[in-house]
N, C-alpha and C positions, 0 to 999 in steps of 0.2 A: 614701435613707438619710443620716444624717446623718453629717460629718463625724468623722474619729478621729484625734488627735494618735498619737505616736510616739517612742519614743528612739532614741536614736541610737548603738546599740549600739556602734558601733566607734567611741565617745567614747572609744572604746580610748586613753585615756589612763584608762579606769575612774574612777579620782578624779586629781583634778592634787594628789596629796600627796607630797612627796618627805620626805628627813632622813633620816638613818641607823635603824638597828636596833640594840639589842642595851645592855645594860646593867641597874643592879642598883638602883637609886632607882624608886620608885614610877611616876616619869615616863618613866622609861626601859621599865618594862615595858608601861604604858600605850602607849605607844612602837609596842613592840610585839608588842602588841595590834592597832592600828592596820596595821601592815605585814603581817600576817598576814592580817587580815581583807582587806586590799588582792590581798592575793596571790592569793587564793580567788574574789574578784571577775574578779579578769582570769581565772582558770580557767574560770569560767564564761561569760566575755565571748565566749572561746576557744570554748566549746562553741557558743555560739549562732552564733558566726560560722561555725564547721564545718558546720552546717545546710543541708542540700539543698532542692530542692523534693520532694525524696522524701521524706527523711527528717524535716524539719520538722514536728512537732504539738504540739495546745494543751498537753499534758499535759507532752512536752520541753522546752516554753519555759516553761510556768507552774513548775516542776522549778526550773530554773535562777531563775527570776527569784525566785521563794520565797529559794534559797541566796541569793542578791544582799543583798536586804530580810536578812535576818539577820545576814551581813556589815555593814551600815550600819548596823545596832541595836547592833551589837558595837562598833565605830567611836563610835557616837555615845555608849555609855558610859564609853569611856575618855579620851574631850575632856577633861572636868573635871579628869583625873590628867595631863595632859601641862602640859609645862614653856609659861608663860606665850607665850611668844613660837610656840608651835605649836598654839596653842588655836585661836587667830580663823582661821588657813589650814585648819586638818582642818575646823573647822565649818564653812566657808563649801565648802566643797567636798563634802560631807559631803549638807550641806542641799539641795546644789543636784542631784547625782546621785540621791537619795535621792524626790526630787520628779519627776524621771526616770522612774525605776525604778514608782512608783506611777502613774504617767499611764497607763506601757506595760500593766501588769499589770493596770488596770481594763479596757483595752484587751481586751487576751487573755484575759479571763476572759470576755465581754461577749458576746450572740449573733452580732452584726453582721462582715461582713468585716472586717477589719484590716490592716494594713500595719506590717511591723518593719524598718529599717532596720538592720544588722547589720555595716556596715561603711562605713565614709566612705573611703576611697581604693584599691583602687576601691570608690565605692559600691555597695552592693550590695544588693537590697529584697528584704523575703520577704512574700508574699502568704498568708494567710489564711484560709479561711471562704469564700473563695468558691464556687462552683456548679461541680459537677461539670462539667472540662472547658472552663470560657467561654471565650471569648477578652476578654482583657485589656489594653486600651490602659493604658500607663503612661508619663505624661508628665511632665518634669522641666524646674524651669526656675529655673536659678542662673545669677548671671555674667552677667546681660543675656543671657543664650542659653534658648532652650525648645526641647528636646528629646523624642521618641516614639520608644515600643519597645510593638510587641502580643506577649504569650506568651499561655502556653493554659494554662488552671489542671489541675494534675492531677486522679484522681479523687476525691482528699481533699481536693478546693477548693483546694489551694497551689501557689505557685513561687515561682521564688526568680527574679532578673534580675540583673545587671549596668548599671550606668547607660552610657549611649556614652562611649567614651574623652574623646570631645571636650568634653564639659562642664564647665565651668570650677567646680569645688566645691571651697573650702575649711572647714570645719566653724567654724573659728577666725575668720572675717573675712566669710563670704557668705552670704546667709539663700536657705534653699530650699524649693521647693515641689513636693510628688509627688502627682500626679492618678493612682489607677487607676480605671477608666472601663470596667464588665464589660457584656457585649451583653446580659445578663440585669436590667439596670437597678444592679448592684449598683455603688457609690463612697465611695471612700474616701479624705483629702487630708489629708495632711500638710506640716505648715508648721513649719520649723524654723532661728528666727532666728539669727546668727551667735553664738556662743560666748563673744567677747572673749576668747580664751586668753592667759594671762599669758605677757609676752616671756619666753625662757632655756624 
């Protein structure tokens, strides 16, 4: 099967938009507009990251990821009404979670296994679509380190794993790579380059 990218859900920084809230000029409410729509992101971010391998399905995460995409539509029309100096950081931020969010979603909509990473410290991956019960090599490898862990997909194909403590992952500075590798033939590799997160 072919390869399937992945977000990185516990980008749990959701968007890197910061600036206050709250005021009475067009910009200001465009503002927020923008902190609200942010706020609702991370709620959702929340949800996904609360996900089991029990409780995990296509329908809870395409649920959430739907709200997300909405949130960035909302975001994305009040760019235009914010004050000059907050235009280029919401869009660029904006743009880039936004392209995120659409990678994961064609993902999860799609027949094939999938892989969602749901949280970067600890990381933590949630498995997919796979085959009742496989067993699942999932291999990790940041930090000049490659790391393995086999779980066993429930009977809804899913699970959820923890990466080994030891793995040296920074979302911000380290690019990664997660091989699941099912005894059924089924695979799935996500590749996810460092972030560049702005210093402060």
């Amino acid at each position: 099967m072919s390869a399937s990218p992945s977000v990185l859900l516990g980008v749990a920084v959701a968007l890197a938009i910061g600036g206050g809230c709250g005021g009475q000029s067009e910009a200001s409410k465009a503002n927020d507009d923008v902190c609200s729509a942010k706020a609702d992101i991370q709620k959702q971010i929340t949800s996904l990251q609360g996900m089991t391998a029990s409780t995990i399905t296509v329908d809870a995460v395409t649920s959430d990821l739907k709200a997300i995409q909405t949130d960035l539509t909302t975001i994305g029309d009040a760019i235009p009404k914010l004050a000059d100096e907050r235009k280029q950081q919401v869009q660029a931020a904006n743009d880039s979670f936004k392209t995120e969010v659409n990678t994961v979603a064609s993902t999860v909509l799609s027949a094939s296994p999938a892989l969602m990473l749901s949280s970067a410290r600890p990381l933590v991956v949630h498995g997919l679509r796979f085959a009742d019960g496989e067993r699942v090599k999932v291999t990790f490898r940041a930090g000049g380190l490659t790391l393995a862990r086999t779980v066993r997909a429930t009977v809804t194909g899913s699970f959820a794993l923890t990466a080994p403590s030891s793995l040296a992952y920074d979302p911000c500075s380290t690019a990664l790579v997660v091989i699941a590798r099912g005894t059924t033939g089924d695979l799935v590799v996500v590749k996810r380059p460092p972030r560049g997160c702005a210093p402060g």
